[in-house]
VEXLOFI-142335 format. One record per residue (C-alpha): residue number from 1; x, y, z; residue in one letter. Coordinates in steps of 0.02 Angstrom, whole numbers. Each point is the difference from the previous one (the first is absolute). Example, Ala and Ser with C-alpha at 12.3 -4.5 7.8 and 13.67 -1.06 7.14 Angstrom:
VEXLOFI-142335
<1; <615; -225; 390>; a> <2; <69; 172; -33>; s> 
This chain:
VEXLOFI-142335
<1; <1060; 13671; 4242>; x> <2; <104; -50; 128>; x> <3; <-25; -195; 67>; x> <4; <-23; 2; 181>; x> <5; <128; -76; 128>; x> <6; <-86; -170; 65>; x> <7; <35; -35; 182>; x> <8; <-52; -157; 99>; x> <9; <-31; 14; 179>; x> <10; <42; -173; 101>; x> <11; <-35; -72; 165>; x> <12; <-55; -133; 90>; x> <13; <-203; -11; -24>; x> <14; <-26; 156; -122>; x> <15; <-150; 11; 143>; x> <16; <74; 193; 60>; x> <17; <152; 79; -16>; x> <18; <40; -51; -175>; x> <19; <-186; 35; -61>; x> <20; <26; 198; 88>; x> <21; <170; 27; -88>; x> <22; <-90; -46; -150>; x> <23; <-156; 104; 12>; x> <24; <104; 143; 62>; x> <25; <124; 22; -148>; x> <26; <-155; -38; -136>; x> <27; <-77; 142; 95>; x> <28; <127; 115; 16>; x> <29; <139; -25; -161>; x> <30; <-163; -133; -108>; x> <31; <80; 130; -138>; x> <32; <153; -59; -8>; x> <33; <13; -163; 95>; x> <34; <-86; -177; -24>; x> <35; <-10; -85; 186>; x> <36; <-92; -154; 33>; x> <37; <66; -135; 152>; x> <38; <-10; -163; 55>; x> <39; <50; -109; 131>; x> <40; <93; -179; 38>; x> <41; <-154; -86; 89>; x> <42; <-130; 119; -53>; x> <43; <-126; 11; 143>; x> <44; <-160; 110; 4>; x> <45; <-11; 209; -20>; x> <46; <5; 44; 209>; x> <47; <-179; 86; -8>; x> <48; <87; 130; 154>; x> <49; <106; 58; -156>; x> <50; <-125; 14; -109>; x> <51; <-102; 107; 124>; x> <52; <146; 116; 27>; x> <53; <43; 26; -164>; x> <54; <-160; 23; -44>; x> <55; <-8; 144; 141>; x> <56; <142; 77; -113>; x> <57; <-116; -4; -134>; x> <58; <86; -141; -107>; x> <59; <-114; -160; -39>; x> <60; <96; -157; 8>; x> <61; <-155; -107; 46>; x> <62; <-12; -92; -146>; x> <63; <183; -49; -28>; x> <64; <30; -179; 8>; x> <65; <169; -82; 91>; x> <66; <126; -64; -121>; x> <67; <156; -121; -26>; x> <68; <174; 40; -59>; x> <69; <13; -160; -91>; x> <70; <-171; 48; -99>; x> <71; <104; 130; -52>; x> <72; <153; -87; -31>; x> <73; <-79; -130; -98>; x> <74; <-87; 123; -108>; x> <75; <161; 69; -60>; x> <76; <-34; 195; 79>; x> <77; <153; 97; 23>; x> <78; <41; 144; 109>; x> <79; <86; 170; -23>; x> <80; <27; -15; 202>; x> <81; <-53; -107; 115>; x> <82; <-18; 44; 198>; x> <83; <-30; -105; 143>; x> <84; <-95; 78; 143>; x> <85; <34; -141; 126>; x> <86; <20; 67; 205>; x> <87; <204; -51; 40>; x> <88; <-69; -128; 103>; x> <89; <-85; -81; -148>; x> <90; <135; 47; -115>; x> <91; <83; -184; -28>; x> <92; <-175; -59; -53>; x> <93; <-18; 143; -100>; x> <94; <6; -77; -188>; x> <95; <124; 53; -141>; x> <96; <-88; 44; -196>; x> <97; <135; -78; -119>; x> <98; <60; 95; -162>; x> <99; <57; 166; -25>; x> <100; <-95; 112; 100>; x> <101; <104; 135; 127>; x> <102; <-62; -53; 145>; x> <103; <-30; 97; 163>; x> <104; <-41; -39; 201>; x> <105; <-136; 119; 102>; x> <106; <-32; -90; 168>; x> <107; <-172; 25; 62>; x> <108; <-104; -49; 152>; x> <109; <-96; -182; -22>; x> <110; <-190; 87; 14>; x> <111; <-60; -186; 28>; x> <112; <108; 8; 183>; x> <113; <-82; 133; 49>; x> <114; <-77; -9; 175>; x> <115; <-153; 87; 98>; x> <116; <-165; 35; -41>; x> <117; <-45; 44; -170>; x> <118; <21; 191; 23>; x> <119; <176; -36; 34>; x> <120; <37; -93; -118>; x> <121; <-80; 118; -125>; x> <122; <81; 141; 76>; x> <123; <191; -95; -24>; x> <124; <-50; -52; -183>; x> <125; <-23; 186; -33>; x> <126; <167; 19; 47>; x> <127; <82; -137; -86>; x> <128; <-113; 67; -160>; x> <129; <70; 181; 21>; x> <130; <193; -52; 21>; x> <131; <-38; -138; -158>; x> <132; <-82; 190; -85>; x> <133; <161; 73; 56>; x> <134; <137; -97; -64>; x> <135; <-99; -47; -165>; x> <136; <-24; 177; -35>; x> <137; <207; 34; 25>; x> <138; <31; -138; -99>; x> <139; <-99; 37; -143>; x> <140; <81; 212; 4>; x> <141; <169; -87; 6>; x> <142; <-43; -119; -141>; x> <143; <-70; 146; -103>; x> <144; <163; 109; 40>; x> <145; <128; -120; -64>; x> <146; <-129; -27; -145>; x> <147; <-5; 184; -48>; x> <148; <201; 11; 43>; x> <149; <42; -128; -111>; x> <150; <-120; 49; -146>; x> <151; <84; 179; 15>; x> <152; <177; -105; -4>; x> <153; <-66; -89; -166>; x> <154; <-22; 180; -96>; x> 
């Protein structure tokens, strides 16, 4: 049995973006990829995320914030590690030490949002489906040059 690829997703208050980029690749490659995510001042889960994700039918309710250096100081390491920091934000964004490849997907800040809550809700759900989106291209081109190079190895 094959061990699977452990990916960190990193931003600045694992509060939204970094918790849906997790919850989306466990849900749609869990069977061959390990996420989990944190942030660099871990704030609290954005309940509008949690409400729109749960609309998508994935439960993220109970998931608690957490810190890159609680990771760092317990010695976890990374197969990749991708920070999901808007460009604006990007300078803040914080860097996971050690060997990992590490990657760049810019999304929206959910907790800028402005306008009533349906508004809001409605522009999560589209920050959740483009984080869906590119998580689910990254994970077929991960399994491609996985399969490629196996072949290569025969």
């Amino acid at each position: 049995m094959r061990m699977k690829t452990k990916v960190l997703f990193v931003c600045i208050h694992n509060s939204a973006r970094s918790q849906m980029a997790e919850a989306w690749l466990n849900h749609l490659c869990g069977d061959s990829f390990d996420a989990q995510s944190a942030g660099l001042e871990p704030g609290t889960l954005n309940p509008l995320v949690v409400e729109s994700m749960a609309a998508v039918g994935i439960d993220i309710s109970r998931r608690k914030t957490k810190s890159v250096s609680g990771f760092l100081a317990a010695g976890a390491r990374f197969d990749h590690v991708i920070t999901v920091c808007d460009e604006t934000s990007a300078e803040r964004c914080p860097v996971f030490p050690g060997v990992a490849k590490r990657a760049h997907l810019s999304f929206p800040d959910p907790s800028q949002l402005s306008g009533s809550k349906e508004e809001k809700l409605r522009r999560i759900a589209v920050i959740h489906d483009d984080i869906r989106q590119r998580i689910e291209e990254w994970c077929q081109e991960l399994r491609r040059a996985e399969r490629a190079s196996r072949l290569k190895e025969r």
